[in-house]
VOPAGU-2260 file (C-alpha; in pm, 1 decimal, decimal comma):
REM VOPAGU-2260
SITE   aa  ch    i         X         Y         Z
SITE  UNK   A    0     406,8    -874,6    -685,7
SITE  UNK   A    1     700,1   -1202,1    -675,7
SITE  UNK   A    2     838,3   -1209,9    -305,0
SITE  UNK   A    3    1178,0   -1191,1    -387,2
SITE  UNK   A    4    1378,9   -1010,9     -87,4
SITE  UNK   A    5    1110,3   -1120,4     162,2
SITE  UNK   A    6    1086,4   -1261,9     537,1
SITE  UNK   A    7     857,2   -1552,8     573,2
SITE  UNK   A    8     703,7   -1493,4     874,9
SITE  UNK   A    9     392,6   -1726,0     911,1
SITE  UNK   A   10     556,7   -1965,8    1185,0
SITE  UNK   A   11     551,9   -1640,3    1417,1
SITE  UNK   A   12     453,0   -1771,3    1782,4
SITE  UNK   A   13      71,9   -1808,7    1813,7
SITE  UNK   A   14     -85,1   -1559,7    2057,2
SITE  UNK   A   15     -72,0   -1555,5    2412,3
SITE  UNK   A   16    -376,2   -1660,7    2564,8
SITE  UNK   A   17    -586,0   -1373,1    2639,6
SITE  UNK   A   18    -435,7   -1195,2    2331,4
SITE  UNK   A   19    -694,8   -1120,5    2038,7
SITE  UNK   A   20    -656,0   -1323,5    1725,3
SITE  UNK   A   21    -661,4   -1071,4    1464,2
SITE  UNK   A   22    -764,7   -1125,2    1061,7
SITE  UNK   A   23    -626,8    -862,0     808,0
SITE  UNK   A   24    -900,0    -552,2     817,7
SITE  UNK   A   25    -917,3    -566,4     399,5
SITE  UNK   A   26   -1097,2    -818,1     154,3
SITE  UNK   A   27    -803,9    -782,2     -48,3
SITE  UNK   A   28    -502,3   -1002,3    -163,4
SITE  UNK   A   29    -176,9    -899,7     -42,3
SITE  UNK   A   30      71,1    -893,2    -256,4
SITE  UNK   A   31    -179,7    -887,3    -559,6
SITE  UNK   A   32    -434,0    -628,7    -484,0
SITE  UNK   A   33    -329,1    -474,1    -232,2
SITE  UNK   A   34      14,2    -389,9       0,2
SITE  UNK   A   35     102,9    -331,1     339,3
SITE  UNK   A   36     288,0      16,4     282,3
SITE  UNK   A   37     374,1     124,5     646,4
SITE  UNK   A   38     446,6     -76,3     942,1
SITE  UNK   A   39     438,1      73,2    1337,7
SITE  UNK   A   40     768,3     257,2    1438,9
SITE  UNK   A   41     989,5      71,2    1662,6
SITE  UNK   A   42    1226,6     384,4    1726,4
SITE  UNK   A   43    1219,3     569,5    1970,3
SITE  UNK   A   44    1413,7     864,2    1898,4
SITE  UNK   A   45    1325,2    1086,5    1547,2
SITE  UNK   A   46    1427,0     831,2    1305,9
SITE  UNK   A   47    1154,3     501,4    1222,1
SITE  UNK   A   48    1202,8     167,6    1179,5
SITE  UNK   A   49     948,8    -141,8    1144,2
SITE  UNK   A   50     938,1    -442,9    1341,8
SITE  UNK   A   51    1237,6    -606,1    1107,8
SITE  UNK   A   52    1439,3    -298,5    1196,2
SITE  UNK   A   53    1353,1    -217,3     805,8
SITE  UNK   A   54    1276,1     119,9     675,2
SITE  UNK   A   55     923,5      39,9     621,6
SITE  UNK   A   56     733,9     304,0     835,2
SITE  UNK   A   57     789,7     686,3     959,5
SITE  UNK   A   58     831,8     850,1    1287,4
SITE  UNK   A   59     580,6     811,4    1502,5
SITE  UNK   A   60     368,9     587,8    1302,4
SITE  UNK   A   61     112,8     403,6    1546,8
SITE  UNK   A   62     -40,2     166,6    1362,3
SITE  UNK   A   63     -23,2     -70,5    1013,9
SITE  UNK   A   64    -129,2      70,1     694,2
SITE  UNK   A   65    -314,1    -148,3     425,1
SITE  UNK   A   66    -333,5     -14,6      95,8
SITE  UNK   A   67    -439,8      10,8    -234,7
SITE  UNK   A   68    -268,3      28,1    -562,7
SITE  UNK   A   69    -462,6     357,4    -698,8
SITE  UNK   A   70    -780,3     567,9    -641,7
SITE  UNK   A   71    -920,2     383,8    -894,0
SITE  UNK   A   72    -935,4      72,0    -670,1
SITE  UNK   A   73   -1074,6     260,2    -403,7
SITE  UNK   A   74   -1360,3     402,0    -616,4
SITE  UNK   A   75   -1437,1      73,2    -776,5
SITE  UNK   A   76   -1486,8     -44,4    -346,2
SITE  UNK   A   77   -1290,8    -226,2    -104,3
SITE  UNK   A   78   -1449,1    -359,4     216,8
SITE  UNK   A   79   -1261,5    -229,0     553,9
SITE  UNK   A   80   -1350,9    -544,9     735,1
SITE  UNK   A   81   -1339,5    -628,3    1172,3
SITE  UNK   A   82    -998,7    -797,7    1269,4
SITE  UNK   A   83   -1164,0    -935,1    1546,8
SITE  UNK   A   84   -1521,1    -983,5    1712,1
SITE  UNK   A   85   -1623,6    -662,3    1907,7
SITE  UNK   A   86   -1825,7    -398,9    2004,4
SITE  UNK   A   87   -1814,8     -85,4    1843,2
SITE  UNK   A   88   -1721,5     240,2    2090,3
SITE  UNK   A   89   -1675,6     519,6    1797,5
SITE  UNK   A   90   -1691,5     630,5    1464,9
SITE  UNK   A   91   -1692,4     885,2    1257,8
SITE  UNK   A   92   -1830,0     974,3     902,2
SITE  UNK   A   93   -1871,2    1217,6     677,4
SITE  UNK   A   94   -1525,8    1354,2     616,3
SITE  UNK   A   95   -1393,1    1452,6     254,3
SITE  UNK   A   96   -1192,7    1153,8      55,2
SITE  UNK   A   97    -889,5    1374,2    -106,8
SITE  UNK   A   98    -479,3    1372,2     -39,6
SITE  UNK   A   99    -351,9    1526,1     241,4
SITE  UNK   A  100    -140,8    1831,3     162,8
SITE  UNK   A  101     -72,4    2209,3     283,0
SITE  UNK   A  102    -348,0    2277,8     140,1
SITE  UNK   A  103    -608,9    2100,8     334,6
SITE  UNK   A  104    -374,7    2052,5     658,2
SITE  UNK   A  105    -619,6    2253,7     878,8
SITE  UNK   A  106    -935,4    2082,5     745,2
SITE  UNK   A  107    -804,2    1732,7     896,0
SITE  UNK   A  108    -686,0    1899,0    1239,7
SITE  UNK   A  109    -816,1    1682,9    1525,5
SITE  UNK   A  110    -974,4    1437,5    1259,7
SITE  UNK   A  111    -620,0    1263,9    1107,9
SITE  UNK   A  112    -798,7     922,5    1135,7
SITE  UNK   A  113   -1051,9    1065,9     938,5
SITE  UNK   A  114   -1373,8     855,0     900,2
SITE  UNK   A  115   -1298,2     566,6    1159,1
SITE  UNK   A  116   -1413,9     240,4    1372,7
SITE  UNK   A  117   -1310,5     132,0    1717,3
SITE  UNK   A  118   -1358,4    -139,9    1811,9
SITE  UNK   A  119   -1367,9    -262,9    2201,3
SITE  UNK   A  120   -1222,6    -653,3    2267,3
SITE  UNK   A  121   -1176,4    -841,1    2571,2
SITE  UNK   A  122    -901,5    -736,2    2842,8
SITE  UNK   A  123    -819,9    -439,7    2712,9
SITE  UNK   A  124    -772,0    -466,5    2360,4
SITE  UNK   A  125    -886,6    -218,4    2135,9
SITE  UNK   A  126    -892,7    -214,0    1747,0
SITE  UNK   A  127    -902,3     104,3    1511,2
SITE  UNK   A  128    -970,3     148,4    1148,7
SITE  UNK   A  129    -865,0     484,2    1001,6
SITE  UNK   A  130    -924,5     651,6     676,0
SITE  UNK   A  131   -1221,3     497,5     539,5
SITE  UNK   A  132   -1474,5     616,9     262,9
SITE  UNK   A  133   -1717,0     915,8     304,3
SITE  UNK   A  134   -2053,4     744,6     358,7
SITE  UNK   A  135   -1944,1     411,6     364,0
SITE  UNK   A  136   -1912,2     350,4     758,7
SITE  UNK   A  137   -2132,9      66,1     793,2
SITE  UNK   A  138   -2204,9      -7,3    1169,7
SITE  UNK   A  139   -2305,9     218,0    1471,6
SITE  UNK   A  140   -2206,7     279,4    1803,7
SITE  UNK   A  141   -2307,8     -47,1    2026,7
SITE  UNK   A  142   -2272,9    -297,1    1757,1
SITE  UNK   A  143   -2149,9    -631,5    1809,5
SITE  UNK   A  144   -1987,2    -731,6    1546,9
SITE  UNK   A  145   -1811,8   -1064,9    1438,9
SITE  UNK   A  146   -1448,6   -1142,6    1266,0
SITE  UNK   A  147   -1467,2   -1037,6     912,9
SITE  UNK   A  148   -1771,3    -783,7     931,7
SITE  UNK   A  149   -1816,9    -494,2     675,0
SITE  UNK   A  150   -1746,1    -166,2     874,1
SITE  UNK   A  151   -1699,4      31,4     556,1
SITE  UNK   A  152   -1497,2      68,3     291,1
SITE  UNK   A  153   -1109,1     200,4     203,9
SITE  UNK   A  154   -1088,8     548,8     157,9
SITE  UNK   A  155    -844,3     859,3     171,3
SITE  UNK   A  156    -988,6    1035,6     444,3
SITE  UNK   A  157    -792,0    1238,8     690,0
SITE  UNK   A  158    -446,5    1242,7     645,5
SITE  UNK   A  159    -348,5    1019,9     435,5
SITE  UNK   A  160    -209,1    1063,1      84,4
SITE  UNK   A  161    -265,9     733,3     -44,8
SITE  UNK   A  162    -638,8     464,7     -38,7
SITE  UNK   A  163    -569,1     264,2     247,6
SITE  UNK   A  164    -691,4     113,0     575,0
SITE  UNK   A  165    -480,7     266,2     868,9
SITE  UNK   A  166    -488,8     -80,6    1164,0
SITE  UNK   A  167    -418,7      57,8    1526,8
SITE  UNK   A  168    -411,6    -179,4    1797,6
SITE  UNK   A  169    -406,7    -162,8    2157,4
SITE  UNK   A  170    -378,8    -252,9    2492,8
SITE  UNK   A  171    -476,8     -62,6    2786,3
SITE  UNK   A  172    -464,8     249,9    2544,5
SITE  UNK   A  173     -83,1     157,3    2486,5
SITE  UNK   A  174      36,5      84,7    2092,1
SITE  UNK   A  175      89,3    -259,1    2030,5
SITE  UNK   A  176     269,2    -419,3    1736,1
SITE  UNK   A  177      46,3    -706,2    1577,2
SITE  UNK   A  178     340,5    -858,5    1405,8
SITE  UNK   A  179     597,8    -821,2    1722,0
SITE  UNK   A  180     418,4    -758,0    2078,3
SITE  UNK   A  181     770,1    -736,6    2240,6
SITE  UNK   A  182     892,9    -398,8    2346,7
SITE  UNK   A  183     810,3    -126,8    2077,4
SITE  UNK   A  184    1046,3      91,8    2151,4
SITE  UNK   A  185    1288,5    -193,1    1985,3
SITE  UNK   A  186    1298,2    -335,3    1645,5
SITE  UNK   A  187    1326,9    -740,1    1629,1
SITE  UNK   A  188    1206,8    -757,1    2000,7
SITE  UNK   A  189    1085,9   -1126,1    1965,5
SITE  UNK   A  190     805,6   -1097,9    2089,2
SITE  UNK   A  191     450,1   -1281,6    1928,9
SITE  UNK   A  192     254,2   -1209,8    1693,3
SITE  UNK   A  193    -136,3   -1110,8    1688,1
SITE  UNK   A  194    -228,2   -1217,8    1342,0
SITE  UNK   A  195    -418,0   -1583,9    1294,4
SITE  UNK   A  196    -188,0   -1588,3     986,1
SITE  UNK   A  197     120,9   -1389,0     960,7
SITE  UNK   A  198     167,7   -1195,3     650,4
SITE  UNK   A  199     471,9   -1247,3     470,5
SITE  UNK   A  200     673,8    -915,5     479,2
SITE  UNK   A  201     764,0    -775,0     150,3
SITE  UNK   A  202    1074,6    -478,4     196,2
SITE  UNK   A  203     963,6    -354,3    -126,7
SITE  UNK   A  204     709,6    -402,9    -478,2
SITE  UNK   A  205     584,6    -311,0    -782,1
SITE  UNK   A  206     220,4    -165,1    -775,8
SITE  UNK   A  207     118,1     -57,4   -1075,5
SITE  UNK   A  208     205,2     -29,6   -1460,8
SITE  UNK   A  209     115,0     130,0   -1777,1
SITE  UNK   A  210     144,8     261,5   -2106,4
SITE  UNK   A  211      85,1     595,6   -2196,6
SITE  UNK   A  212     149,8     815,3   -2477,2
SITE  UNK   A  213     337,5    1108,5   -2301,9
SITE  UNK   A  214     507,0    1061,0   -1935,0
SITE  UNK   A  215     197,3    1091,4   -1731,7
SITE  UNK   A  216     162,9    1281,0   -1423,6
SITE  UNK   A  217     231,0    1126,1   -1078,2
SITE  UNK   A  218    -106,3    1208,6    -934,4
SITE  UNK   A  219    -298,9    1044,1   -1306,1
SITE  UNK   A  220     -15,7     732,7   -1201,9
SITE  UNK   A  221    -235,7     752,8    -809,8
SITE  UNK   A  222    -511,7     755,6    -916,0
SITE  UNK   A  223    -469,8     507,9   -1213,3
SITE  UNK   A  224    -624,0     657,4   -1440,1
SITE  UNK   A  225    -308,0     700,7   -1655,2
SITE  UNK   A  226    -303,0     416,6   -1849,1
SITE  UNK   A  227    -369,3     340,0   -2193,0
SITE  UNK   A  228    -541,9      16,8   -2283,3
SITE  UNK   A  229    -471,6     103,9   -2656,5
SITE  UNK   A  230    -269,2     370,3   -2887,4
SITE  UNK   A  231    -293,7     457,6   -3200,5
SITE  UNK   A  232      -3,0     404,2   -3494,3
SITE  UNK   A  233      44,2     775,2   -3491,2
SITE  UNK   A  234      99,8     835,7   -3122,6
SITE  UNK   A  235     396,2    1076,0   -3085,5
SITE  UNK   A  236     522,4     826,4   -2810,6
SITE  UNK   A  237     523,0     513,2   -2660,9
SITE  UNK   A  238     605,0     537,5   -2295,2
SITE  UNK   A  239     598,3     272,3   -2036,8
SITE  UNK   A  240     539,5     341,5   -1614,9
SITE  UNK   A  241     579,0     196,8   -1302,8
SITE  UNK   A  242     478,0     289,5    -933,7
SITE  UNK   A  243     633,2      98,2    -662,8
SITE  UNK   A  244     685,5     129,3    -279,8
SITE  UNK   A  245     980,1      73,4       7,7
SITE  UNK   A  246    1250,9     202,9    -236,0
SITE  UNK   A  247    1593,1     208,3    -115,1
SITE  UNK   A  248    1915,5     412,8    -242,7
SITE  UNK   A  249    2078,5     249,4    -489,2
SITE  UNK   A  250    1786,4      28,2    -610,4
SITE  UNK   A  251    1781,5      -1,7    -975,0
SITE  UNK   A  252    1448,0      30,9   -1139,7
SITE  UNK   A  253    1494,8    -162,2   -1503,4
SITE  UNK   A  254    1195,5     -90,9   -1774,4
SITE  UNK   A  255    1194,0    -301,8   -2108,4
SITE  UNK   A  256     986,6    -305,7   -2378,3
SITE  UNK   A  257     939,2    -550,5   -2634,1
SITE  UNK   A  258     701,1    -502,3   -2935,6
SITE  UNK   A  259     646,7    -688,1   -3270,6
SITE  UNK   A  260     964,6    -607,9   -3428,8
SITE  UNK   A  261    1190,1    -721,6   -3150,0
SITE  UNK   A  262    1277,9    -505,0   -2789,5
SITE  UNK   A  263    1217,7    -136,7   -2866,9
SITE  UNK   A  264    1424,1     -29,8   -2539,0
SITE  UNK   A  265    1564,2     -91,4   -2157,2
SITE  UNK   A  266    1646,1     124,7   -1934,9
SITE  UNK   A  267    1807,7     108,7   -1607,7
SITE  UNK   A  268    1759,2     403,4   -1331,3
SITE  UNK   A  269    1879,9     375,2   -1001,0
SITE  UNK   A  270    1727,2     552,8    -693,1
SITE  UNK   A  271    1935,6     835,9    -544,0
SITE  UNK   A  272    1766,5     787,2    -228,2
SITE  UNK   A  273    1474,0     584,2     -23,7
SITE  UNK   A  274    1142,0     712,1    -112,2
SITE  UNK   A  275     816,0     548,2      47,6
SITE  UNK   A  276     622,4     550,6    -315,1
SITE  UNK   A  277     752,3     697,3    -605,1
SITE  UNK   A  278     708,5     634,8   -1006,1
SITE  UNK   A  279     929,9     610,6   -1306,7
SITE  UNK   A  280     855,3     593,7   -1660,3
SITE  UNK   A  281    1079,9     544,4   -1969,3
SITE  UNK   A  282     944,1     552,8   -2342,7
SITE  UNK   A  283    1065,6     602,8   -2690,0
SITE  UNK   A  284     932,2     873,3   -2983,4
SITE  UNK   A  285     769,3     805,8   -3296,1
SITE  UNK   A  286    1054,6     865,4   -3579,1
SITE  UNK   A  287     839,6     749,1   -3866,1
SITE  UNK   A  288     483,2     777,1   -3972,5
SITE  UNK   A  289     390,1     479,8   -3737,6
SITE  UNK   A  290     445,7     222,4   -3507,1
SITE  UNK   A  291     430,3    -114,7   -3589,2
SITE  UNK   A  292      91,5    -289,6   -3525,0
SITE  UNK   A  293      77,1    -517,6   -3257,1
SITE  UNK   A  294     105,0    -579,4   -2879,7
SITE  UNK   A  295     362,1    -427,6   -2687,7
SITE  UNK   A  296     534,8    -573,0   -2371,8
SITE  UNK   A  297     622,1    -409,2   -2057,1
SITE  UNK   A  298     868,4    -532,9   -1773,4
SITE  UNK   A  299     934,6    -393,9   -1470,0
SITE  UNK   A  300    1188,7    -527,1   -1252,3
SITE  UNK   A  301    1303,0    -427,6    -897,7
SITE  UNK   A  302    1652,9    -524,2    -868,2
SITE  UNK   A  303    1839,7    -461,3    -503,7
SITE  UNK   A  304    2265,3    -556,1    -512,9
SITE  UNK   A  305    2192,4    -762,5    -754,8
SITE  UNK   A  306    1911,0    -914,1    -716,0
SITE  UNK   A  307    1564,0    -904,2    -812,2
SITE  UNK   A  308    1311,7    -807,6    -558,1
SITE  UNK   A  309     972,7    -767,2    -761,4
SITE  UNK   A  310     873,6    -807,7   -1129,4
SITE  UNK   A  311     559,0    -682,1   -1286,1
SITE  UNK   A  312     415,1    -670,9   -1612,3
SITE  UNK   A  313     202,5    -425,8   -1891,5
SITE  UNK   A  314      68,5    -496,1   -2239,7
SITE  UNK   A  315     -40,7    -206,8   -2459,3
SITE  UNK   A  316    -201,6    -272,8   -2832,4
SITE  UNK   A  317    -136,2     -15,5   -3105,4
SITE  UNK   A  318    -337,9     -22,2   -3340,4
């Protein structure tokens, strides 16, 4: 991802003194390998808004989700890692990695963190980690653990519908707000924030992109297993994808291609509405016996009144 409509925040007031000092709970790279895709809900009432008074969370939404671009990253292992130095006061292991959906609602009832850490801090404070790999919890019930321990690894546990880490802090078994401690029930409430190192906040990105022959399913763009490092000259198509996050009504998503004889297409489609995650793919058919050999250029481009927001690239090779 390119921060383009971002908020620097890293000159956020320090902690208070007695606050924990927290470190993000993924060996990741935001912004690279990873994203944050939900933020706590400032609003009180049914609606949901993040800390910026952005649209970056849902209602109700307790806590800071981490995540990763595809299954594909989760199976390939990410460690789930301890903001802070604590002891751990529960867990839980063993439940299925899949996405949440009607039809396994009842199976996560009473276990929506799914496989899970707490961890205990000083004066109150209290750390969870929610949704992490079957089998991978690392650490048992007593441990004291250091900043930057392995408690497992990101998984799709419980009720979640994407691979992510799911951060819940508090105090005195009230939600706090790493990135703004002031008053939760309001957005832009000035208060401090928790993390040693603010992370920038990013409205919206690009996660992922492909080729494909054919417009691939959205759940082969999750887990990312839809693209094509290589075609052949015969393929019936040639179709680039995107997935992407925080999109807003009248974003426009634009998708070019450019191959060995020059740009084979662009296309601009704009979003009829804000979706959390959501995927678009545009693509051409083969009208003669082959494509041209080569390498062939993707670019995906985020572009919000005007202005562009992310940028991401794909190459494919037809051979």
């Amino acid at each position: 991802m390119r921060p383009g409509l971002t908020l620097l925040l890293s000159l956020a007031a320090l902690p208070a003194a007695g606050d924990p000092v927290l470190d993000l709970p993924i060996d990741c790279t935001l912004g690279a390998s990873c994203h944050i895709q939900q933020y706590v809900d400032r609003d009180p009432g049914k609606g949901a808004r993040d800390f910026t008074c952005g649209g970056l969370s849902y209602d109700g939404h307790k806590g800071t989700d981490f995540a990763l671009p595809t299954l594909a990253h989760m199976r390939a292992g990410v460690d789930v890692q301890a903001s802070a130095p604590g002891i751990v006061t529960g867990l839980r292991d063993g439940v299925e990695d899949r996405v949440y959906g009607p039809d396994n609602a009842a199976a996560v009832e009473g276990r929506e963190c799914g496989n899970g850490v707490v961890l205990r801090h000083e004066d109150g404070w209290e750390t969870q980690y929610c949704h992490l790999k079957k089998g991978s919890v690392r650490v048992r019930k007593g441990d004291r653990v250091e900043r930057g321990a392995i408690l497992g690894q990101v998984g799709i546990s419980g009720k979640a519908q994407f691979p992510h880490v799911h951060l819940s802090v508090r105090h005195n078994g009230a939600v706090v707000d790493p990135f703004d401690t002031g008053d939760t029930a309001q957005c832009n409430a000035s208060g401090g924030s928790l993390w040693r190192e603010t992370p920038i906040y990013e409205a919206s990105g690009l996660i992922d992109a492909g080729f494909a022959d054919a417009v691939p399913e959205y759940a082969q763009v999750q887990d990312g297993t839809a693209t094509r490092a290589s075609l052949p000259g015969d393929a019936g198509a040639l179709v680039f994808f995107v997935l992407a996050f925080g999109g807003q009504k009248g974003d426009i998503l634009r998708l070019t291609v450019e191959g060995p004889g020059g740009q084979l297409m662009q296309q601009d489609m704009t979003l009829d509405r804000a979706q959390a995650q959501f995927f678009r793919a545009a693509g051409r058919r083969l009208k003669g016996p082959s494509w041209p050999a080569g390498t062939y250029e993707g670019t995906a481009s985020l572009l919000r009144k005007g202005v562009e927001v992310d940028r991401t690239l794909a190459t494919v090779s037809v051979e």
